[in-house]
N, C-alpha and C positions, 0 to 999 in steps of 0.2 A: 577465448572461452565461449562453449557454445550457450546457446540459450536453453531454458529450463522454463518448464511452467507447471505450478499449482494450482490449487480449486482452493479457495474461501469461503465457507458461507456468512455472509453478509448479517451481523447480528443488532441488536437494536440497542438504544442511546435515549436513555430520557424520553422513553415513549413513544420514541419516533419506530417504527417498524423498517426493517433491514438501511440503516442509515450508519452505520458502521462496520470498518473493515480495520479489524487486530493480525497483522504479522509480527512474526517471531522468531528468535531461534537462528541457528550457526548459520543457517542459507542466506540470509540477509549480510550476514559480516563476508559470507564467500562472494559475494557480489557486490562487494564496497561499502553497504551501510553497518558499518562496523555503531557498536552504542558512541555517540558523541558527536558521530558526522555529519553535518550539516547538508542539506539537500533541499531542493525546491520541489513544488505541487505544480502541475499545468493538468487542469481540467478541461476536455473540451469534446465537445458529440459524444458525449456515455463512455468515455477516455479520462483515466487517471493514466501521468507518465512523470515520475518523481525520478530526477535525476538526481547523483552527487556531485554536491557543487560546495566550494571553501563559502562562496560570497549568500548560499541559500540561506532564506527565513525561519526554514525550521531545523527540529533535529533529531537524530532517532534517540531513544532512552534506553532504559535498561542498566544492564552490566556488558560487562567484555564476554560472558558466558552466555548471554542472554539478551542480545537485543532485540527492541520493540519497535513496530513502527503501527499507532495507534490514530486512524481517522477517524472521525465520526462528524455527525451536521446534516443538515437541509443540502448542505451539495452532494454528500453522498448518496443521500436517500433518491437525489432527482439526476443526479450520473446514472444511477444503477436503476428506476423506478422498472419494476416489474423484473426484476429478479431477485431470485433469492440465491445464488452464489455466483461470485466472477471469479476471472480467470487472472493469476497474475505472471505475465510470464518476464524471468529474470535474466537481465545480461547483465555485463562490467559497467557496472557504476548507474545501470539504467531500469527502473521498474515498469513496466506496462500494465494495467489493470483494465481489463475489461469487462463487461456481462457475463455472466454463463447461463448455467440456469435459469429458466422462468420460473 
């Protein structure tokens, strides 16, 4: 499967300015995070990369129609500080997120 990438803008959370990142929608399920599946967070140099994994902490939401995958916090706002959209780009079972935007 080749890889694919979107633009997010980065929207705010409890006052915090751009400290949140909302995906959605069939491309997530086409690239393994179907609503229910479990997947882990690695944060690291202004790098979000959420794999699918059986044994991950968290999990996406939603419906079978409609899943979510909903961050927000102080780590996002300080992954992303000085942008206002990143970039996510999607393979099999693997999300990359990075900056875009200033």
């Amino acid at each position: 499967m080749k890889t694919k990438s979107f633009t997010y803008k980065l929207g705010d959370h409890r006052r915090i300015p751009r400290s949140r990142v909302w995906m959605e929608g069939k491309r997530l399920a086409t690239h393994g995070f179907a609503a229910g599946r479990r997947y882990k967070r690695t944060i690291t140099n202004g790098t979000i990369v959420l794999t699918a994994d059986d044994g991950g902490t968290l999990a996406v939401s939603g419906y079978d129609n409609r899943p979510i995958i909903d961050m927000s916090g102080d780590a996002i706002a300080s992954a992303f500080a000085g942008h206002a959209k990143v970039t996510a780009t999607y393979a099999e079972n693997v999300i990359v997120i990075t900056g875009g935007e200033a």
